[in-house]
PDB file as gemmi writes it, atoms N, CA and C in Angstrom:
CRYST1    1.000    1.000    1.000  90.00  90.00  90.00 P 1                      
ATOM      1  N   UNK A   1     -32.510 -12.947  26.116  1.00  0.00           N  
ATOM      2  CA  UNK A   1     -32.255 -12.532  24.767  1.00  0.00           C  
ATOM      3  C   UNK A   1     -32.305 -13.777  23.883  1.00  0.00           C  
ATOM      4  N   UNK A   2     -32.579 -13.756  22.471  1.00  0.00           N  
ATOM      5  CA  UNK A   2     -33.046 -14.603  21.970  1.00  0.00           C  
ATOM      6  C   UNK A   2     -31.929 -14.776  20.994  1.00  0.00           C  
ATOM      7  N   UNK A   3     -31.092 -15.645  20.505  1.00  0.00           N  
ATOM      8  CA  UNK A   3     -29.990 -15.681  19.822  1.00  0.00           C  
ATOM      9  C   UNK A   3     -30.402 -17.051  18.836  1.00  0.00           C  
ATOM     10  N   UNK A   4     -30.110 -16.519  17.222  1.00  0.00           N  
ATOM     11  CA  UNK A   4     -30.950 -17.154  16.249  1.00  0.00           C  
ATOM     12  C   UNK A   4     -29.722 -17.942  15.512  1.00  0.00           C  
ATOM     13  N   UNK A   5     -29.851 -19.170  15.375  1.00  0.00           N  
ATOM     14  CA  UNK A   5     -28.709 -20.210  14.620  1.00  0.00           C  
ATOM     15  C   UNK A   5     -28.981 -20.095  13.590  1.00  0.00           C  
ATOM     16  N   UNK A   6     -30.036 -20.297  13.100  1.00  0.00           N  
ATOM     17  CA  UNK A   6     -30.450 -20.502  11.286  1.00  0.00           C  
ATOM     18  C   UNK A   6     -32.209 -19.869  11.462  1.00  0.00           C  
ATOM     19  N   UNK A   7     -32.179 -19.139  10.464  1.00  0.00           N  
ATOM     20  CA  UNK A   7     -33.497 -18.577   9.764  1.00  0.00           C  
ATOM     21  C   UNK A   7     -33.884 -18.710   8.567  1.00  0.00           C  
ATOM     22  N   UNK A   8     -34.909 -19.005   8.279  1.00  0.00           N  
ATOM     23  CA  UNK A   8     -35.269 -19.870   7.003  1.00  0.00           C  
ATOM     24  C   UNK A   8     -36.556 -18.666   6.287  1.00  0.00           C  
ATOM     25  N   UNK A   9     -36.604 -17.835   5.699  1.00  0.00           N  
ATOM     26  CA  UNK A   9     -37.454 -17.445   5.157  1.00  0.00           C  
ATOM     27  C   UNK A   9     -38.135 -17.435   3.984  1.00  0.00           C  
ATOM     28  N   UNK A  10     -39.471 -17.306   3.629  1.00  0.00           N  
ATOM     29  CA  UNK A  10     -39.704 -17.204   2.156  1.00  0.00           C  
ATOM     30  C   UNK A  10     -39.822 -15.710   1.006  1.00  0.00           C  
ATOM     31  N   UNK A  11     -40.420 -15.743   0.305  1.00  0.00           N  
ATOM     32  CA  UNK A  11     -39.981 -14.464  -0.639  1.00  0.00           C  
ATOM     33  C   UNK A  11     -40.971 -13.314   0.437  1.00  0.00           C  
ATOM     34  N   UNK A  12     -41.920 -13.936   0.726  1.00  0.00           N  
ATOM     35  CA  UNK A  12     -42.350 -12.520   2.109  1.00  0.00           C  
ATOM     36  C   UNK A  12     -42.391 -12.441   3.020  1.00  0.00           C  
ATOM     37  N   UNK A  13     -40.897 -12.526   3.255  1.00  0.00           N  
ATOM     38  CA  UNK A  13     -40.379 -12.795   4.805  1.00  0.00           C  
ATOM     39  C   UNK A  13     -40.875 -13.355   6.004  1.00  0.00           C  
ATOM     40  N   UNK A  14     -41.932 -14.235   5.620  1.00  0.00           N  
ATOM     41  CA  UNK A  14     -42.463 -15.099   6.963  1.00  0.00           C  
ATOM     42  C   UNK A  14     -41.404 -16.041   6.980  1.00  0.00           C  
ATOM     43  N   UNK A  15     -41.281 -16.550   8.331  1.00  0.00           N  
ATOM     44  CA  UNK A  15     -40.556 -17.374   8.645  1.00  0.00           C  
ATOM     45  C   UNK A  15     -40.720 -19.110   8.557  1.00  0.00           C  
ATOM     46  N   UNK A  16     -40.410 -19.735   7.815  1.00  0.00           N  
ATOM     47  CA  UNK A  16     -40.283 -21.148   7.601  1.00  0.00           C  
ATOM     48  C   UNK A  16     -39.666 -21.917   8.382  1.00  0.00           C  
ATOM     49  N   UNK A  17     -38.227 -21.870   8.716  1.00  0.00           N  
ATOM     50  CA  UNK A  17     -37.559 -22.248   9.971  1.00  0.00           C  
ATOM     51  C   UNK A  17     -36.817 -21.314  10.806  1.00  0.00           C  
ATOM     52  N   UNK A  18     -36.750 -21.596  11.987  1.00  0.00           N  
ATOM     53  CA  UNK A  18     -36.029 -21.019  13.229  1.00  0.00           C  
ATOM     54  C   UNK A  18     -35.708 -21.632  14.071  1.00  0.00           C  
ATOM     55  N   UNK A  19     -34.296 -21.351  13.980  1.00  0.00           N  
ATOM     56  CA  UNK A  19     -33.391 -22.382  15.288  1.00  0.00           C  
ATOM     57  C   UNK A  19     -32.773 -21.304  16.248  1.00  0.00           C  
ATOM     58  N   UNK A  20     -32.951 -21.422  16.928  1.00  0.00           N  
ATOM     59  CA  UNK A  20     -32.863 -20.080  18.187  1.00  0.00           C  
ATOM     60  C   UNK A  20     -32.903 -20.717  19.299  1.00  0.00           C  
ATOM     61  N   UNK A  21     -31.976 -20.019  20.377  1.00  0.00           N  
ATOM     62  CA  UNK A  21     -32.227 -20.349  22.175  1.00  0.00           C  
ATOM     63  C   UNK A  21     -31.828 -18.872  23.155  1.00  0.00           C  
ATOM     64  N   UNK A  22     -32.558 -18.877  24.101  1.00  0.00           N  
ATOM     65  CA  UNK A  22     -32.182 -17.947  24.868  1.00  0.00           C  
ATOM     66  C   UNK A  22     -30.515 -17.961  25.415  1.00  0.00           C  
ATOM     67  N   UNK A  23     -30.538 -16.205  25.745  1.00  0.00           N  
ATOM     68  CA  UNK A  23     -28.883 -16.340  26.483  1.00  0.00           C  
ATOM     69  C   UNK A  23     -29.310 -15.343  27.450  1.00  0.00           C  
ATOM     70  N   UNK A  24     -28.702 -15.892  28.759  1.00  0.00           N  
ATOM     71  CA  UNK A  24     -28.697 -14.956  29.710  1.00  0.00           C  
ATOM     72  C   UNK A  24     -27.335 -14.386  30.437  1.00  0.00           C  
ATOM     73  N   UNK A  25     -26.201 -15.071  29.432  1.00  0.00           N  
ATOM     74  CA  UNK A  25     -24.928 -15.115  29.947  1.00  0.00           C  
ATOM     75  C   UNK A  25     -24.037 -14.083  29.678  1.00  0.00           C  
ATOM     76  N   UNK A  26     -23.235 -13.085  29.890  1.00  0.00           N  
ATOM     77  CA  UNK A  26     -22.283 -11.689  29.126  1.00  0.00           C  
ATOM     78  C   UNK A  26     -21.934 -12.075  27.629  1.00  0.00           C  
ATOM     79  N   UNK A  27     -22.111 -10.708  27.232  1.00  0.00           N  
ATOM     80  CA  UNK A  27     -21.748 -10.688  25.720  1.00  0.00           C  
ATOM     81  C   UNK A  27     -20.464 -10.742  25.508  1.00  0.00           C  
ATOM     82  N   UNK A  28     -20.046 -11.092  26.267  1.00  0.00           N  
ATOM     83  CA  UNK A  28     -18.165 -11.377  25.683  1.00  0.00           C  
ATOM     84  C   UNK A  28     -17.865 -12.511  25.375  1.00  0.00           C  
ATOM     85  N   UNK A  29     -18.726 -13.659  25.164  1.00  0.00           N  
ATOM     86  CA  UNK A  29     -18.300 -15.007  24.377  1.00  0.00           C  
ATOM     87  C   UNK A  29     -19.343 -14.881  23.114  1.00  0.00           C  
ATOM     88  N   UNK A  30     -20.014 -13.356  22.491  1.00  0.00           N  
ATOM     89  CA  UNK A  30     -20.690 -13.684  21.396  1.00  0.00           C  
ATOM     90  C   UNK A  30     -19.747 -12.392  20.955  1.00  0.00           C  
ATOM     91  N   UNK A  31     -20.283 -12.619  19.195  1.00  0.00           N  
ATOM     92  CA  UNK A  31     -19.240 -11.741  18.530  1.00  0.00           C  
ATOM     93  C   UNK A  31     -18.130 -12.688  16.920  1.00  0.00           C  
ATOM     94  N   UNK A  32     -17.680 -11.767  16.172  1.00  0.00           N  
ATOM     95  CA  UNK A  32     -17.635 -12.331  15.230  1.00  0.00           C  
ATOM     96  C   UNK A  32     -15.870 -13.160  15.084  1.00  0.00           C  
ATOM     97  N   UNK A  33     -15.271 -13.935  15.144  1.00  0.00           N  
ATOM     98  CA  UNK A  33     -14.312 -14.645  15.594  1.00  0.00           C  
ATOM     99  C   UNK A  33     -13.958 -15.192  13.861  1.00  0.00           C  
ATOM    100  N   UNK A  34     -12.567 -14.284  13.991  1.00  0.00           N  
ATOM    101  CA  UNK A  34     -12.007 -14.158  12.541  1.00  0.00           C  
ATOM    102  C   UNK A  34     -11.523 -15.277  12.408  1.00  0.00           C  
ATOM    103  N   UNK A  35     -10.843 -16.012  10.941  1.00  0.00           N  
ATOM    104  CA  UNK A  35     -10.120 -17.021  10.954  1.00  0.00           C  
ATOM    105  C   UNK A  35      -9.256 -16.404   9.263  1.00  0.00           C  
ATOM    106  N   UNK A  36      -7.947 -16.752   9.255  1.00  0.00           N  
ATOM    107  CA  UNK A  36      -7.283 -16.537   8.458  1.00  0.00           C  
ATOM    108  C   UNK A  36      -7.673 -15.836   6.581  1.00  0.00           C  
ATOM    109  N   UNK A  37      -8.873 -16.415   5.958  1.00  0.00           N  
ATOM    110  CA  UNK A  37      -9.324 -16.191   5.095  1.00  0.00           C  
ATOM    111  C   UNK A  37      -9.996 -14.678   5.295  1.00  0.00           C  
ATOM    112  N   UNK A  38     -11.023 -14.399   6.211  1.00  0.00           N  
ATOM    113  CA  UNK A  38     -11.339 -13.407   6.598  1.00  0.00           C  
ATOM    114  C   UNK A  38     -10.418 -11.978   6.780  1.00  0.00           C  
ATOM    115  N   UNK A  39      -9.706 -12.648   7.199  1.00  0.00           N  
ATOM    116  CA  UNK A  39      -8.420 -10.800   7.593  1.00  0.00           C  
ATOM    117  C   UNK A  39      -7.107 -11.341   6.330  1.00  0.00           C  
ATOM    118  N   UNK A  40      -7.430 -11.758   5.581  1.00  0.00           N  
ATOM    119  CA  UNK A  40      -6.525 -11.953   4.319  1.00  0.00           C  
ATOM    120  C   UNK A  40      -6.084 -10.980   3.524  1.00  0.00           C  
ATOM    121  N   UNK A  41      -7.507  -9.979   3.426  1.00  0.00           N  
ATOM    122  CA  UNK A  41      -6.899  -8.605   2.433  1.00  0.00           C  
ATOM    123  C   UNK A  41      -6.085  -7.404   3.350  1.00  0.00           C  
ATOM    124  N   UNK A  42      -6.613  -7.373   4.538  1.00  0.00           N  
ATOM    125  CA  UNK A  42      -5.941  -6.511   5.307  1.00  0.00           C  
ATOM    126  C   UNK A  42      -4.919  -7.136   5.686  1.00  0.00           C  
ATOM    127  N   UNK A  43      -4.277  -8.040   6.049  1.00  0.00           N  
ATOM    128  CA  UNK A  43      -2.994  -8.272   6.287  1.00  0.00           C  
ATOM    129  C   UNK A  43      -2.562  -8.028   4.647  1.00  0.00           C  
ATOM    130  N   UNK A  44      -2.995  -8.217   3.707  1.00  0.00           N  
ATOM    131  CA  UNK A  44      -2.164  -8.140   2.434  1.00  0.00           C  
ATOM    132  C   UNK A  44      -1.686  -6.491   2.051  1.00  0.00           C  
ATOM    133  N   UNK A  45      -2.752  -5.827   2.350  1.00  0.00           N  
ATOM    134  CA  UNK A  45      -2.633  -4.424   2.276  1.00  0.00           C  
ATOM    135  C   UNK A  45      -1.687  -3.896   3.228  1.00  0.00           C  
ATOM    136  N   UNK A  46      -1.843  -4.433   4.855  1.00  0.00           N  
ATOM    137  CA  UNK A  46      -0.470  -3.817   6.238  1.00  0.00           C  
ATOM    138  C   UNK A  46       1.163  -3.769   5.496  1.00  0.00           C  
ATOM    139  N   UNK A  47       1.172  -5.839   4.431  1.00  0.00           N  
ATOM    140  CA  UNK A  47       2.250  -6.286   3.786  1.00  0.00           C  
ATOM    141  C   UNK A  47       2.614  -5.202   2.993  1.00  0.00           C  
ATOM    142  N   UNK A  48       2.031  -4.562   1.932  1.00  0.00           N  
ATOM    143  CA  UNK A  48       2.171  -4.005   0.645  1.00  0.00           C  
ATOM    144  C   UNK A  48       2.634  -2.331   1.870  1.00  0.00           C  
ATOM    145  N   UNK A  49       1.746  -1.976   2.426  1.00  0.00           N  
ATOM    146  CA  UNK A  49       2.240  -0.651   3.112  1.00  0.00           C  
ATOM    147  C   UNK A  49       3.295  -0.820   3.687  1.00  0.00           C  
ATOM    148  N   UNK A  50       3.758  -1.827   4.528  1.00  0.00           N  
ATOM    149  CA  UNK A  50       5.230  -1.940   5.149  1.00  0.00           C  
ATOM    150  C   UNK A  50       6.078  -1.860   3.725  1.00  0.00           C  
ATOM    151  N   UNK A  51       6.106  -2.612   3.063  1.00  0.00           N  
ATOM    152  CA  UNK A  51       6.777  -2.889   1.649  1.00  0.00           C  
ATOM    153  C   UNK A  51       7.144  -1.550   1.149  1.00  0.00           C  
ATOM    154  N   UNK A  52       6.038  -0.809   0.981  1.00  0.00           N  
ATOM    155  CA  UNK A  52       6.581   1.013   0.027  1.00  0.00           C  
ATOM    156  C   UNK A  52       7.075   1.448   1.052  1.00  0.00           C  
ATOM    157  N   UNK A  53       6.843   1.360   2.658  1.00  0.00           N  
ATOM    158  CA  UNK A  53       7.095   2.278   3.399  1.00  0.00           C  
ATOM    159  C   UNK A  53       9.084   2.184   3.484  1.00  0.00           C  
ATOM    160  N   UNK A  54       9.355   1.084   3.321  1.00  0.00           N  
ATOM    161  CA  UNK A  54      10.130   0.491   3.422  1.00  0.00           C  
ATOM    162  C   UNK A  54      11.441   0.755   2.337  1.00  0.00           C  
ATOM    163  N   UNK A  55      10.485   0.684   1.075  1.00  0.00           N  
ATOM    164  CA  UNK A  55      11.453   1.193  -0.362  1.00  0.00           C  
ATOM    165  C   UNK A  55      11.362   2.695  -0.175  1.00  0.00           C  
ATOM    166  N   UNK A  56      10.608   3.331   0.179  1.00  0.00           N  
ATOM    167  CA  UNK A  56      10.690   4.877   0.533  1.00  0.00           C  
ATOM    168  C   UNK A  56      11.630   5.114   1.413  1.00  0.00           C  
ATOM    169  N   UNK A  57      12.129   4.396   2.413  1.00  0.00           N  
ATOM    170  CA  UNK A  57      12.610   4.664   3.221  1.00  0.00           C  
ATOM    171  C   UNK A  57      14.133   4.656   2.827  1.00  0.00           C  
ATOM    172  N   UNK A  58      14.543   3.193   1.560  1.00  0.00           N  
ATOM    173  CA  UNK A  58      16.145   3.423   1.185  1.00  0.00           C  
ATOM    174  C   UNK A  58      15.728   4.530  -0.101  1.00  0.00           C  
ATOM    175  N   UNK A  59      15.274   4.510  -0.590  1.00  0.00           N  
ATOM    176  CA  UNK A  59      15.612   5.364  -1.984  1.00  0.00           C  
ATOM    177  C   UNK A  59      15.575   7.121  -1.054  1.00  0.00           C  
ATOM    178  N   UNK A  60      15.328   7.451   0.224  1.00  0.00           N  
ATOM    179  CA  UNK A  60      15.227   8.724   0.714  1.00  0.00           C  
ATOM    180  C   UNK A  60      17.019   8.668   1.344  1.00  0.00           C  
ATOM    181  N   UNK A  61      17.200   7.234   1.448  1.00  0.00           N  
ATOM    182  CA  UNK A  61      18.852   7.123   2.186  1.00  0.00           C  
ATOM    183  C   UNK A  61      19.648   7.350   0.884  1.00  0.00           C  
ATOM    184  N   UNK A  62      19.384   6.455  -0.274  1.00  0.00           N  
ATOM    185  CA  UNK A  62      20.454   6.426  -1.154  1.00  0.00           C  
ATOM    186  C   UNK A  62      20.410   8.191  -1.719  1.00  0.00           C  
ATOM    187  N   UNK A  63      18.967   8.551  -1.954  1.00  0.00           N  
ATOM    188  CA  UNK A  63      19.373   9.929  -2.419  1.00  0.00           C  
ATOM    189  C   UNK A  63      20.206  11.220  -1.974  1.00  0.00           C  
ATOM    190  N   UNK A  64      19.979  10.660  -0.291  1.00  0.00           N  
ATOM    191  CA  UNK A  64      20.639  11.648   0.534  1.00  0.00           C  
ATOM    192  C   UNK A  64      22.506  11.385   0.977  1.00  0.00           C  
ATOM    193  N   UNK A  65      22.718  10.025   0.179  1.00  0.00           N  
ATOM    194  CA  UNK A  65      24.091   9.720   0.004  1.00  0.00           C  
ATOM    195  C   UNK A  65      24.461  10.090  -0.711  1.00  0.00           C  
ATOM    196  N   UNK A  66      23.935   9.558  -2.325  1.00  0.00           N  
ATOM    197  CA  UNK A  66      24.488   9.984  -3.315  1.00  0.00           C  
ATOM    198  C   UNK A  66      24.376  11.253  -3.827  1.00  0.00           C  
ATOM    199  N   UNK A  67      23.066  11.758  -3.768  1.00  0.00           N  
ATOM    200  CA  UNK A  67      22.780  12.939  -4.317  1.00  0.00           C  
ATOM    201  C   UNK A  67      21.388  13.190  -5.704  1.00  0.00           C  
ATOM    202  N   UNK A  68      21.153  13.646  -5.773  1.00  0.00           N  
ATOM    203  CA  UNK A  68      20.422  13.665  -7.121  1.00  0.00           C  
ATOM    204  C   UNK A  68      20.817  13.635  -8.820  1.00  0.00           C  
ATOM    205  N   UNK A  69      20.934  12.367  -9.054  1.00  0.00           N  
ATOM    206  CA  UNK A  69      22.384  12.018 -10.361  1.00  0.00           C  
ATOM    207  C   UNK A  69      21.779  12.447 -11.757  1.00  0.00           C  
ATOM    208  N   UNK A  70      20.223  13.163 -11.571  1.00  0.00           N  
ATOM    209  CA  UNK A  70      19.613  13.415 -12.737  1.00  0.00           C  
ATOM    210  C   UNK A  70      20.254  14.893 -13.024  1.00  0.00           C  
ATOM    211  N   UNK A  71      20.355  15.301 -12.040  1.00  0.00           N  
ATOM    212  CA  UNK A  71      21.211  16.936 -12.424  1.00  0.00           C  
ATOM    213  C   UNK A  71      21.984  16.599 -12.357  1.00  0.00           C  
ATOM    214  N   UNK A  72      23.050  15.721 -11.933  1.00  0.00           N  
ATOM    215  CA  UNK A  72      24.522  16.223 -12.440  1.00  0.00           C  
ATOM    216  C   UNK A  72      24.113  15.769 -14.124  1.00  0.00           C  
ATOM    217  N   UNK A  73      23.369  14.407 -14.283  1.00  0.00           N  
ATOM    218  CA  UNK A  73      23.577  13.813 -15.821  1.00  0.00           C  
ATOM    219  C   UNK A  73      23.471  15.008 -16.754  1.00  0.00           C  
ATOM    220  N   UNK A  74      22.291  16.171 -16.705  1.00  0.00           N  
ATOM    221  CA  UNK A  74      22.074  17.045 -17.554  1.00  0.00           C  
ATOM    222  C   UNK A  74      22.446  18.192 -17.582  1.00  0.00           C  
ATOM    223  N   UNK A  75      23.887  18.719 -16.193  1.00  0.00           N  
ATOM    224  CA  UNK A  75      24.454  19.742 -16.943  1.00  0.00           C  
ATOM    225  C   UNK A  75      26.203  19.033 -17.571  1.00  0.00           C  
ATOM    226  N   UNK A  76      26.151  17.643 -17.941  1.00  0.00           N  
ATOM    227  CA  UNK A  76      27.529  17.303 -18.362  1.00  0.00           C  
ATOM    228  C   UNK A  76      26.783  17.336 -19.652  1.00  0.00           C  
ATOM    229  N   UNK A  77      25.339  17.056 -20.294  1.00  0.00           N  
ATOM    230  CA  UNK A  77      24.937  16.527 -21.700  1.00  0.00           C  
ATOM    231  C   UNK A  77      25.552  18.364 -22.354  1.00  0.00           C  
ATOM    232  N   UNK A  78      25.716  18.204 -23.664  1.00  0.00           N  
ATOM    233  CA  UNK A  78      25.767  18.609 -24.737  1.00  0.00           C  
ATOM    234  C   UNK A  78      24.085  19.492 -25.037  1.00  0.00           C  
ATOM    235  N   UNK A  79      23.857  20.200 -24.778  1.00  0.00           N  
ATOM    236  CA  UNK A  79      22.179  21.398 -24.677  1.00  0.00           C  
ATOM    237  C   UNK A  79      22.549  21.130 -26.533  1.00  0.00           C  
ATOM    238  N   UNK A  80      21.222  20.456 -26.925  1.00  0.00           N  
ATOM    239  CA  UNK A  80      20.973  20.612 -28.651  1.00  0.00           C  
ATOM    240  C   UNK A  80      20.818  21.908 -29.344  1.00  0.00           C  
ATOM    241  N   UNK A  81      20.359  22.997 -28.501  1.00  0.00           N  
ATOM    242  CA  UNK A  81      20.074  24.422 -28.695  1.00  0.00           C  
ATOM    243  C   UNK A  81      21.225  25.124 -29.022  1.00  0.00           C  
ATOM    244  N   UNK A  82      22.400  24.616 -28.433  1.00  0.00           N  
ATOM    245  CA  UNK A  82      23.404  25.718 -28.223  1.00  0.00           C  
ATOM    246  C   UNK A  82      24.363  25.472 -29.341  1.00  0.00           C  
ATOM    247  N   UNK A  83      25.006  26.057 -29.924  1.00  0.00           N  
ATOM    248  CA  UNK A  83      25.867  25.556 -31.141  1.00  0.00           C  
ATOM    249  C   UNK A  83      27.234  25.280 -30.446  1.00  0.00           C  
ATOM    250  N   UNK A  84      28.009  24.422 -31.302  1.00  0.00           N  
ATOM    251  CA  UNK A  84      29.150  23.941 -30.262  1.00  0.00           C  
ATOM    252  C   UNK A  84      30.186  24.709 -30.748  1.00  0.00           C  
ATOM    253  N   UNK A  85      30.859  25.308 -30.321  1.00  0.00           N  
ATOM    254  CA  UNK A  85      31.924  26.142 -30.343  1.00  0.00           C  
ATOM    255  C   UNK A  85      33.425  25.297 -30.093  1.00  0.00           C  
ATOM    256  N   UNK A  86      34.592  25.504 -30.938  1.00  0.00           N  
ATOM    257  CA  UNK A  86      36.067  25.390 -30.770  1.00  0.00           C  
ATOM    258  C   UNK A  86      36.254  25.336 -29.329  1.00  0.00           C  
ATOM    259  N   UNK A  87      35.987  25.981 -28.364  1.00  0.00           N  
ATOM    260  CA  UNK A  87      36.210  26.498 -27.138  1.00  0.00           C  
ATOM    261  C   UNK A  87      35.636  25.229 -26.116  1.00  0.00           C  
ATOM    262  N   UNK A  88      34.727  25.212 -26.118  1.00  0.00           N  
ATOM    263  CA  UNK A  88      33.958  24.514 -26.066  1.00  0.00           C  
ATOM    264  C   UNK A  88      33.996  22.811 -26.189  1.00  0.00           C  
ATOM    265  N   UNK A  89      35.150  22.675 -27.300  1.00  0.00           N  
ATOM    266  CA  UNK A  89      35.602  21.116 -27.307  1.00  0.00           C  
ATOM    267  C   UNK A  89      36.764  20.696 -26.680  1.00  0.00           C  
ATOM    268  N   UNK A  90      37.728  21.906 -27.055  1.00  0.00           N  
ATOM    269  CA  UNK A  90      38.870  22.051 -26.578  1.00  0.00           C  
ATOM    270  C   UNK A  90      39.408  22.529 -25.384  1.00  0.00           C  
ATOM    271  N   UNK A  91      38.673  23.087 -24.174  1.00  0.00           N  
ATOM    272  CA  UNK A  91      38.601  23.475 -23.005  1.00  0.00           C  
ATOM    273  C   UNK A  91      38.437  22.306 -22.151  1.00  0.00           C  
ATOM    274  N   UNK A  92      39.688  21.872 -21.341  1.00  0.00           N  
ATOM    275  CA  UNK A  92      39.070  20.752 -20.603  1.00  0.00           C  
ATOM    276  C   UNK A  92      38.163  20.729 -19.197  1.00  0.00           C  
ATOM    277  N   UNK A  93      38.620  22.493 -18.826  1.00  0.00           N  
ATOM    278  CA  UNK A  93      38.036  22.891 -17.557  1.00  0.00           C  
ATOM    279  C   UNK A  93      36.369  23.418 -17.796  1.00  0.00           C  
ATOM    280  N   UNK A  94      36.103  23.258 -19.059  1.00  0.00           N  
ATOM    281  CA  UNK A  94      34.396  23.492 -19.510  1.00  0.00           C  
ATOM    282  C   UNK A  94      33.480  22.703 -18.918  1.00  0.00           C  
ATOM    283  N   UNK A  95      33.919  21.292 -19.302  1.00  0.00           N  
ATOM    284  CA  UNK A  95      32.761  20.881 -18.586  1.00  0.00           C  
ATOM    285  C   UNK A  95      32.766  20.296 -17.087  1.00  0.00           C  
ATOM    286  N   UNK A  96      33.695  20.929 -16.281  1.00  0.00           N  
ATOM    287  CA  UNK A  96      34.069  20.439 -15.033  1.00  0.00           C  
ATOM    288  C   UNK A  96      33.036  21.681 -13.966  1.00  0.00           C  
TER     289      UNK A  96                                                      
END                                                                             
């Protein structure tokens, strides 16, 4: 098999230089051999997915501690629709 170091071509693809040597040896010492720059975005992306997986994981704890604080906030508010009644201010068991 013929394994090519550098190829040198011109605009119609004839070949100008070729540095090449035969291999007759297993394909398990050829192949593309990463180095840090190369797998940079995918480790950045594994980072960022551990990261949400991670904030998903307390904000599913704190909600299931505390509860959902957006409904309690909006049945203690004052509804703008409703007119406020004597009863209504003066009742302390109303808004409980």
């Amino acid at each position: 098999m013929k394994v090519y170091r550098k190829i040198i071509l011109d605009k119609n693809n004839k070949v100008i230089y070729e540095d090449s040597y035969n291999y007759e040896g297993s394909w398990s010492y050829f192949g593309i051999h990463y180095d840090f720059k190369s797998t940079r975005g995918a480790k950045a992306m594994e980072k960022k997915a551990k990261r949400e997986k991670k904030l998903a994981e307390r904000r599913a704890k704190r909600q299931a501690k505390f509860g959902d604080k957006k409904e309690e906030e909006s049945s203690s508010k004052i509804k703008v629709d409703e007119p406020l009644s004597l009863d209504f201010l003066t009742n302390p068991d109303k808004g409980k």
